[in-house]
C-alpha positions as a Markdown table, in Angstrom:
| # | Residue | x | y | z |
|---|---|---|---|---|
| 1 | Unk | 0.0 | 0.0 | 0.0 |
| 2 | Unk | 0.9 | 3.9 | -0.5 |
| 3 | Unk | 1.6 | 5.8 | 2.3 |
| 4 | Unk | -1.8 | 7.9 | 1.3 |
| 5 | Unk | -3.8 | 4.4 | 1.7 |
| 6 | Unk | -2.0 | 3.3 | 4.9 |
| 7 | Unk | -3.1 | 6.5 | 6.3 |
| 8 | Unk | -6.5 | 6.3 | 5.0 |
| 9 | Unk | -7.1 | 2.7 | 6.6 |
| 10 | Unk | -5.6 | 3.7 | 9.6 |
| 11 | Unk | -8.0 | 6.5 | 10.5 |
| 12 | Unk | -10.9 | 4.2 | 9.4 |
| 13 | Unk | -9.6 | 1.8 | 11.7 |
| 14 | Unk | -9.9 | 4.9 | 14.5 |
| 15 | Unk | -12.6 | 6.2 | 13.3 |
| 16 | Unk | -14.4 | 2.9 | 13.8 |
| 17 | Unk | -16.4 | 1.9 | 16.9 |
| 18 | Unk | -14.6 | -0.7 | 18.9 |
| 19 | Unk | -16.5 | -3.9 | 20.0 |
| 20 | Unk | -17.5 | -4.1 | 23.3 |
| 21 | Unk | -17.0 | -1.0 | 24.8 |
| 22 | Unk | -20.1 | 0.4 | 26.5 |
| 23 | Unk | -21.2 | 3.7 | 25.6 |
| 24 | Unk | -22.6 | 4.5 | 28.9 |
| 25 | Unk | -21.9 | 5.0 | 32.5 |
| 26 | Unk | -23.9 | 4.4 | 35.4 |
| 27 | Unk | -22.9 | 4.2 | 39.0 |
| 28 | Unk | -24.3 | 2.5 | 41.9 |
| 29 | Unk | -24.7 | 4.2 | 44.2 |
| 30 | Unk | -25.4 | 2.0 | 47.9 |
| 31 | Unk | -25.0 | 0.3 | 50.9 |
| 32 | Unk | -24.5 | -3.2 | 52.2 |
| 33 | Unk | -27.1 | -4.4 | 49.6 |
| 34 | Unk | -24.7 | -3.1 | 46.9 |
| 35 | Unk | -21.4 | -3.9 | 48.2 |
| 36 | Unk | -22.8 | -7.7 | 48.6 |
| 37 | Unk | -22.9 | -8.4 | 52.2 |
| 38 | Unk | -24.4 | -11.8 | 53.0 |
| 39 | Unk | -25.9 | -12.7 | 56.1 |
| 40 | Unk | -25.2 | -16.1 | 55.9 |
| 41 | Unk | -21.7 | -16.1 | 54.5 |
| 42 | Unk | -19.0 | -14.1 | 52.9 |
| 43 | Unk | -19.1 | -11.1 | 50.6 |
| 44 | Unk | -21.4 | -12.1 | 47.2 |
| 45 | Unk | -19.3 | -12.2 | 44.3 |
| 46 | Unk | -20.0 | -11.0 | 40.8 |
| 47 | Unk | -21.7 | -13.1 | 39.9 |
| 48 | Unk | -24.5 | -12.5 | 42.7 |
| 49 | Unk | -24.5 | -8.9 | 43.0 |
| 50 | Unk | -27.5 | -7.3 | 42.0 |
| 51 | Unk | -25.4 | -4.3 | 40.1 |
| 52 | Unk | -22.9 | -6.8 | 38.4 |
| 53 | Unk | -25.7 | -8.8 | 37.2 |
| 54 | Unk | -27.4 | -5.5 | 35.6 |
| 55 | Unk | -23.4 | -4.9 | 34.2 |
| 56 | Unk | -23.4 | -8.1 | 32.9 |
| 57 | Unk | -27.0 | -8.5 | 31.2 |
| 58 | Unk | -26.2 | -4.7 | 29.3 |
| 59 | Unk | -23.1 | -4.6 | 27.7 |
| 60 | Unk | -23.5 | -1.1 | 26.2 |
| 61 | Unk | -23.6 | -0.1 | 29.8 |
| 62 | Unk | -21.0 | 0.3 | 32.4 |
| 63 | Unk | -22.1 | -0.2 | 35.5 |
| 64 | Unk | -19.7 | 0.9 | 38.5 |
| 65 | Unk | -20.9 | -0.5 | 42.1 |
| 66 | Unk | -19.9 | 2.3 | 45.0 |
| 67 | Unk | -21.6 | 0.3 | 48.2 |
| 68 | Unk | -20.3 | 1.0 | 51.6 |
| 69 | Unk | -21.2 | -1.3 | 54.6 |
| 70 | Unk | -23.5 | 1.6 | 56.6 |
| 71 | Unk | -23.6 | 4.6 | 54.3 |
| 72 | Unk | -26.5 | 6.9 | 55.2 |
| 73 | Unk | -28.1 | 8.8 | 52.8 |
| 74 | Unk | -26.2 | 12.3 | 54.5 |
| 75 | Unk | -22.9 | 9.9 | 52.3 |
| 76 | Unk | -21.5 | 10.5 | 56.4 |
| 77 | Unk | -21.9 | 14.5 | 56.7 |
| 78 | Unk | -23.7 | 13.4 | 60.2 |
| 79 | Unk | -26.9 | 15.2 | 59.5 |
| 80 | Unk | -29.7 | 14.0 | 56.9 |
| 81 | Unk | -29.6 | 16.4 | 54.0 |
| 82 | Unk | -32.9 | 18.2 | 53.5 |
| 83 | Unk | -32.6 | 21.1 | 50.2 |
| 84 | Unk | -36.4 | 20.2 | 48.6 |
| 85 | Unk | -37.7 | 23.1 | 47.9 |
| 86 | Unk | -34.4 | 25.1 | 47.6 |
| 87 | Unk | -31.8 | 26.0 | 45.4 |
| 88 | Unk | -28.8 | 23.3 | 45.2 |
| 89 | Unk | -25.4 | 25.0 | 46.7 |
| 90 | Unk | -23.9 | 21.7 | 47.4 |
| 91 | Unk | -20.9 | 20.4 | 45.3 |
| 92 | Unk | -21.1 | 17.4 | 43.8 |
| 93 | Unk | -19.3 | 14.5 | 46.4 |
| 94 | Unk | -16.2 | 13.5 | 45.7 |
| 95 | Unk | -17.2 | 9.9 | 45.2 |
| 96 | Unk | -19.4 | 10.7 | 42.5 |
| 97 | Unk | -17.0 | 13.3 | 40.8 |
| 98 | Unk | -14.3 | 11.0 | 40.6 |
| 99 | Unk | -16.2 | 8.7 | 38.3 |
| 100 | Unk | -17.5 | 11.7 | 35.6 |
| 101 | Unk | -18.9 | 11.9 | 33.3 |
| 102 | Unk | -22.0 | 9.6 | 34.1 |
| 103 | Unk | -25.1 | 9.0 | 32.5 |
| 104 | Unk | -27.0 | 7.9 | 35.2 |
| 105 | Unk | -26.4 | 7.2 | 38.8 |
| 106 | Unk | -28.5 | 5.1 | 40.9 |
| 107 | Unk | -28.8 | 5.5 | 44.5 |
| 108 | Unk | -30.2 | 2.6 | 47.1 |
| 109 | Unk | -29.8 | 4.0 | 50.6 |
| 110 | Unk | -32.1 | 4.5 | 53.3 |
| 111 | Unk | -31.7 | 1.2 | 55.4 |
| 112 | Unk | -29.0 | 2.4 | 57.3 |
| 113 | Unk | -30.4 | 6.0 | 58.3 |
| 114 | Unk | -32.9 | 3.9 | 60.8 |
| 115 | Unk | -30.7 | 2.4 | 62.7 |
| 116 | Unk | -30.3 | 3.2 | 66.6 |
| 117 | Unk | -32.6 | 4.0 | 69.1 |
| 118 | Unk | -33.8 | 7.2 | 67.3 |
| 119 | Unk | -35.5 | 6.4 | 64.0 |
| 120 | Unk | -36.3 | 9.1 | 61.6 |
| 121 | Unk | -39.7 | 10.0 | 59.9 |
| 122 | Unk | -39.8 | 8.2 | 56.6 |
| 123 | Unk | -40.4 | 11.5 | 54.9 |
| 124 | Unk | -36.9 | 12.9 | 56.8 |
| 125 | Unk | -35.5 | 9.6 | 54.8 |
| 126 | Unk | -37.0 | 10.4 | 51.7 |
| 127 | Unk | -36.2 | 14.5 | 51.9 |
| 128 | Unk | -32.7 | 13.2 | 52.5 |
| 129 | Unk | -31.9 | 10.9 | 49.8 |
| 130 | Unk | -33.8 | 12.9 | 47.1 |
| 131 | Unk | -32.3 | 15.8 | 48.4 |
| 132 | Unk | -28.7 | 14.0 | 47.3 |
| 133 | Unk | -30.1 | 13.1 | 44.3 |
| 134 | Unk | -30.7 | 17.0 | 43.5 |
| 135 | Unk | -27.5 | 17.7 | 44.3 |
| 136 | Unk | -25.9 | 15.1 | 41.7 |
| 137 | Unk | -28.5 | 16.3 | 39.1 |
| 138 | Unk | -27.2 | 19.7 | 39.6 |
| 139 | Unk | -23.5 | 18.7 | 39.5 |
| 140 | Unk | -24.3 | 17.0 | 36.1 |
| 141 | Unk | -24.8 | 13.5 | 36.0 |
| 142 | Unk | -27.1 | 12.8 | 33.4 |
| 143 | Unk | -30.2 | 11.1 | 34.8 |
| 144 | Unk | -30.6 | 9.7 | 38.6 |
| 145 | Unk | -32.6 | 6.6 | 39.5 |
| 146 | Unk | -33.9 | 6.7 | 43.6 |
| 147 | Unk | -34.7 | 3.0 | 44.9 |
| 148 | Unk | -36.5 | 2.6 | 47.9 |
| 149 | Unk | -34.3 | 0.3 | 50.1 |
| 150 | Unk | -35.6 | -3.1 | 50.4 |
| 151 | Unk | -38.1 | -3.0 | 53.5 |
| 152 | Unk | -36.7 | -4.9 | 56.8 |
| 153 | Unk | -38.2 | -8.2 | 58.3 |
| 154 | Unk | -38.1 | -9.1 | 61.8 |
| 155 | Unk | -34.7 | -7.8 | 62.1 |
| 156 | Unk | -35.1 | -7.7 | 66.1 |
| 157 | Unk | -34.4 | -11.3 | 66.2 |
| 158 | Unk | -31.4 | -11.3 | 63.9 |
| 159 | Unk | -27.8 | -10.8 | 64.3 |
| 160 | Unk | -28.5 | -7.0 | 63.7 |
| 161 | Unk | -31.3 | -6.3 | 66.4 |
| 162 | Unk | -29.2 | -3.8 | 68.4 |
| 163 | Unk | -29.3 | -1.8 | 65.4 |
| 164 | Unk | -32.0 | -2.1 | 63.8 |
| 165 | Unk | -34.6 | -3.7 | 66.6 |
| 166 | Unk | -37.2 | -0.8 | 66.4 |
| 167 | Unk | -36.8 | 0.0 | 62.5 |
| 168 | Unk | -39.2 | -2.4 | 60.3 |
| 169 | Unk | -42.4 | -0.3 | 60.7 |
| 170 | Unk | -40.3 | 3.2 | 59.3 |
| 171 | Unk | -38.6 | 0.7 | 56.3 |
| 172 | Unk | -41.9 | -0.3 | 55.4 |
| 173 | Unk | -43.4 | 2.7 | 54.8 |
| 174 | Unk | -40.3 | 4.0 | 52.7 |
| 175 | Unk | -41.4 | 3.2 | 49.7 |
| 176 | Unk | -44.6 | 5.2 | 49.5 |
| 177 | Unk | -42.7 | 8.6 | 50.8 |
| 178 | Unk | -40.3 | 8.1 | 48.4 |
| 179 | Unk | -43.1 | 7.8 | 45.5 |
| 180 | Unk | -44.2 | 11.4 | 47.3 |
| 181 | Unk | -40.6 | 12.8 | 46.7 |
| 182 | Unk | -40.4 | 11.5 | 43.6 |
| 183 | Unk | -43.7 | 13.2 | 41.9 |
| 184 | Unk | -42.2 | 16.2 | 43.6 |
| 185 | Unk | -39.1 | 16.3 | 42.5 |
| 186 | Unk | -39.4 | 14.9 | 39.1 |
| 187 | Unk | -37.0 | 12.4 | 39.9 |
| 188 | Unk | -37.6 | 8.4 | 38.7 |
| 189 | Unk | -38.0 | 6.1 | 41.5 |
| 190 | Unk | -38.3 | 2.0 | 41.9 |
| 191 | Unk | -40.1 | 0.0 | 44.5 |
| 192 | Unk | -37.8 | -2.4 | 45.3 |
| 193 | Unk | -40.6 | -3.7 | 47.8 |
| 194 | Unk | -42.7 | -4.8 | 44.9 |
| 195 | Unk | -40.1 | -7.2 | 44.0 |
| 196 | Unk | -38.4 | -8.3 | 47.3 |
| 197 | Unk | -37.6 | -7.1 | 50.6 |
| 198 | Unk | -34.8 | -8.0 | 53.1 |
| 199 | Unk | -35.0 | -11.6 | 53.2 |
| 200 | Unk | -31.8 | -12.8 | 55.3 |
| 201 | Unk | -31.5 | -14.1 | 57.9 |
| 202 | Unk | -30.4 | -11.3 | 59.9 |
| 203 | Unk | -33.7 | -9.1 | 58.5 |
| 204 | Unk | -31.5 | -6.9 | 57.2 |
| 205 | Unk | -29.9 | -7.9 | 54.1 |
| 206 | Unk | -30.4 | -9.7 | 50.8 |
| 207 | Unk | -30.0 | -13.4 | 49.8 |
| 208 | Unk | -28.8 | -14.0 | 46.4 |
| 209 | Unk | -32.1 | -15.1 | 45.4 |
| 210 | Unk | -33.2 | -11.2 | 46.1 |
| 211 | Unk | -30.7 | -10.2 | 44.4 |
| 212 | Unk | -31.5 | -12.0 | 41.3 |
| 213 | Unk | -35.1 | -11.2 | 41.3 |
| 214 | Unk | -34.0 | -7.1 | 41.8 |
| 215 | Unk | -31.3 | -7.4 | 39.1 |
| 216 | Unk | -34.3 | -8.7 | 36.5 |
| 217 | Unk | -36.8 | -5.8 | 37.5 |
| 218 | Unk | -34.3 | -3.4 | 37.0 |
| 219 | Unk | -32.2 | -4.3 | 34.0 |
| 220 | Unk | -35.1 | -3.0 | 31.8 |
| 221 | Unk | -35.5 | 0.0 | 33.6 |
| 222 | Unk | -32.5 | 1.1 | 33.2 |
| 223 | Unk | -32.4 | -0.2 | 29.7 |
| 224 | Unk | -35.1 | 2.0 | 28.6 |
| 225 | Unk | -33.2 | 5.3 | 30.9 |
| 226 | Unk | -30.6 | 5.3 | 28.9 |
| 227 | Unk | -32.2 | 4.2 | 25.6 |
């Protein structure tokens, strides 16, 4: 071949798009039931997780999993976030910044905010998480997806009761104050309750079985998000 040629196939060859690299990015954005805790074992591998299963089953989609054993919806400011109804003037958290640009981020958090002796309103939970959820939309991730955490069962008599004894009547009715956020904000929410809830043993977390059936109610909705 000519130089001329040479250079014309290479910058077809760039010019190309490459097989199998995903043309969007979302992040997961959790606690315990994203980083893959299991009450009856060691840590769920990727093959389990409900986030790696969503990665796995959309291959035009990257799917980055950020769970943290105990992350509150305040992402450990100490105080639940509350800006509904305001202007944003919260920066966009480091842990969210550092994987830009995104398309969509994905938040499940909730669980943790009613633990202790104390527990919260739901609507405190649900001003709180969708208040974070303003304040990525405003720092310019693309789309956000709220989940309503997976509502607790008889955790008082798991391994977890100290912390989360008095909390299965708030986690239950999580789900309907987030649906109230999320008309008000305009932000797109999912029941995880109408697929599963916390079915370990502990009451708490989520057997792989519950993660499978969450993986395959969201891997559409997220599918048609980014569409």
């Amino acid at each position: 071949m000519t130089n001329l040629t040479e250079k014309i196939v290479a910058l077809l060859i760039c010019l190309a798009p490459m097989p199998g690299i995903a043309d969007k990015r979302a992040l997961i954005l959790g606690d315990s039931n994203t980083w893959g805790s299991n009450p009856s074992g060691p840590r769920y591998d990727a093959t389990i997780r409900w986030g790696s299963q969503i990665d796995q089953a959309l291959p035009d989609i990257t799917v980055i999993e950020d769970g943290l054993i105990g992350r509150r919806t305040d992402l450990g400011a100490g105080k639940l976030l509350d800006n509904i109804d305001r202007a944003v003037s919260s920066d966009l958290p480091t842990l969210v910044s550092q994987h830009m640009p995104l398309d969509l981020v994905i938040i499940m958090l909730g669980t943790n905010d009613l633990s202790g002796e104390s527990v919260p309103e739901p609507e405190t939970v649900a001003r709180s998480v969708f208040s974070l959820a303003r304040i990525l939309r405003a720092g310019g991730v693309g789309k956000v997806l709220v989940l309503s955490p997976p509502p607790l069962t008889e955790p008082a008599t798991g391994a977890l009761g100290h912390l989360f004894g008095k909390a299965q009547p708030v986690s239950e009715q999580l789900a309907d104050a987030y649906k109230r956020l999320s008309k008000k904000t305009g932000i797109a929410m999912f029941d995880v309750s109408s697929v599963t809830r916390a079915d370990g043993r502990d009451g708490v977390h989520l057997t792989a079985n519950a993660h499978s059936k969450l993986s395959r109610a969201l891997i559409p909705v997220v599918s048609n998000i980014l569409e």
